[in-house]
MIMIBA-926493 format. One line per 5 residues: their letters; for each residue x, y, z of N, C-alpha, C. Coordinates in Angstrom, 1 decimal. Example, Ala and Ser with C-alpha at 12.3 -4.5 7.8 and 13.67 -1.06 7.14 Angstrom:
! MIMIBA-926493
AS	13.2 -5.7 7.8 12.3 -4.5 7.8 13.2 -3.3 7.8  12.8 -2.2 7.1 13.7 -1.1 7.1 12.9 0.0 7.9
END
This chain:
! MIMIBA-926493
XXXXX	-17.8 94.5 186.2 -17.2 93.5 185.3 -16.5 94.2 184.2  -15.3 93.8 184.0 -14.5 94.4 182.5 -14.7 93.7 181.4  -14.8 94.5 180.2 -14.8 93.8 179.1 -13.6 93.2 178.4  -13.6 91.8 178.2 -12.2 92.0 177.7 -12.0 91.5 176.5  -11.3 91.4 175.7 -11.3 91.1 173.9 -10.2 90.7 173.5
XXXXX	-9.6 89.8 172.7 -9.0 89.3 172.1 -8.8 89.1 171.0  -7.4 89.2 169.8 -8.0 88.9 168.8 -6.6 88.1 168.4  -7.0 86.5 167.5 -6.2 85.7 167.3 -5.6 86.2 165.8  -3.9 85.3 166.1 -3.4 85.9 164.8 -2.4 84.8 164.2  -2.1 85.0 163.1 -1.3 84.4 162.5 -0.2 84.7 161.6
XXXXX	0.7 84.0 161.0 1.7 84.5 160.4 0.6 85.2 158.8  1.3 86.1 158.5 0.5 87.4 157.7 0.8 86.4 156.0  0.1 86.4 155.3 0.4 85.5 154.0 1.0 86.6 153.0  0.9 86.9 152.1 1.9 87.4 150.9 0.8 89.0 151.1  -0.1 89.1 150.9 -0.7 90.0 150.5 -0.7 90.6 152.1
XXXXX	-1.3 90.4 152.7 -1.6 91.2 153.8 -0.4 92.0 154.6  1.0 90.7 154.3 2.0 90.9 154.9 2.7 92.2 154.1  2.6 92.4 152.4 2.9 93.9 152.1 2.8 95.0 153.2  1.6 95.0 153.9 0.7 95.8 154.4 1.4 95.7 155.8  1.5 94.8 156.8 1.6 94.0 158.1 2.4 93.1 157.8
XXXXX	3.9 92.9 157.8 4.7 91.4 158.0 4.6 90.7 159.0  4.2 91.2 160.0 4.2 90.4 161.6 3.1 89.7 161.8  2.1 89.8 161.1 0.9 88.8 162.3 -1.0 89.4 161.0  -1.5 88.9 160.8 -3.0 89.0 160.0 -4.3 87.8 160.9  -5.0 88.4 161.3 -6.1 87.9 161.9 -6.7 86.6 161.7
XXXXX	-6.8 85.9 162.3 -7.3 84.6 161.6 -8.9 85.1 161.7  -9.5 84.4 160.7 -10.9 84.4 160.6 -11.4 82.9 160.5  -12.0 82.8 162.1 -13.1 82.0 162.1 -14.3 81.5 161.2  -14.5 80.9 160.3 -15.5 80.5 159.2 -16.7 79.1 160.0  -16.5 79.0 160.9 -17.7 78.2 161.4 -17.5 78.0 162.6
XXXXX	-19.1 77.4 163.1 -19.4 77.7 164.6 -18.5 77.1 165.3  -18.3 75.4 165.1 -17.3 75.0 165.8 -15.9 75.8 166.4  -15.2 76.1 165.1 -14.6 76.9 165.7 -14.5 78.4 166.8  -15.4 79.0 166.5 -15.8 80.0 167.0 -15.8 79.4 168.6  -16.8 78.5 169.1 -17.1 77.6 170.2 -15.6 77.0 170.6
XXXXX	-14.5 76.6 169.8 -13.4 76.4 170.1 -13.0 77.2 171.3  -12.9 78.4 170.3 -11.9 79.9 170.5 -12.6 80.3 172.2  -14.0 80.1 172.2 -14.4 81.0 173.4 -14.3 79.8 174.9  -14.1 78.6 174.4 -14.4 77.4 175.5 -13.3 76.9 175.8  -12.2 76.8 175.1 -11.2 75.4 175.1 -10.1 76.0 175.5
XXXXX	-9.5 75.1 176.1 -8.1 75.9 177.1 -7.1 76.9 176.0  -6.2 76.9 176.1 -5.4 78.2 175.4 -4.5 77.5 174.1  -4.1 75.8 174.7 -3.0 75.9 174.0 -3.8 74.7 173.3  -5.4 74.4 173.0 -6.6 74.0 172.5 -6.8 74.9 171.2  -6.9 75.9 171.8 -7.8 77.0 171.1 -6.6 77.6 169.8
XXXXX	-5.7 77.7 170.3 -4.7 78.3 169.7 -4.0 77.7 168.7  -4.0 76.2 168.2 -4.5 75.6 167.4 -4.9 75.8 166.1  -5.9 77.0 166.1 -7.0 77.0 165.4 -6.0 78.6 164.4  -4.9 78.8 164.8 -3.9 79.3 163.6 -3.4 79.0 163.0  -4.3 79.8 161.5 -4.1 78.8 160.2 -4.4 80.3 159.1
XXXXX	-3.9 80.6 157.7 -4.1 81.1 157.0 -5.4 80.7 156.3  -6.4 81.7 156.3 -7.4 81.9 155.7 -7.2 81.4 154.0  -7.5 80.1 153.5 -7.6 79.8 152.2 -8.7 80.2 151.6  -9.7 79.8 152.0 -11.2 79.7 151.4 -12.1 80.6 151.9  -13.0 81.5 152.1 -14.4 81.5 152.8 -15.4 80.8 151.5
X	-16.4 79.6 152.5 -17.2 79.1 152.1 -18.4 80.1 151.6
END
């Protein structure tokens, strides 16, 4: 079995984008979504890109 990995991205916001203009990782902040990302078809899951405002 291969391992395979993925990592979701989004348009890069002011700060990160200094650094990277093309694309900054979205961060999942709760389970739901998480359960989203690993279960729900592609164009479901994909969705769930969005610029990081808050961590609770």
């Amino acid at each position: 079995m291969d391992d395979l990995y993925a990592i979701l991205t989004t348009e890069a916001n002011r700060k990160v984008g200094a650094v990277h203009p093309k694309a900054m990782p979205v961060i999942l902040t709760r389970q739901e979504e998480m359960d989203l990302w690993m279960t729900a078809p592609a164009d479901e899951a994909t969705r769930l890109r969005r610029l990081l405002v808050r961590v609770a």
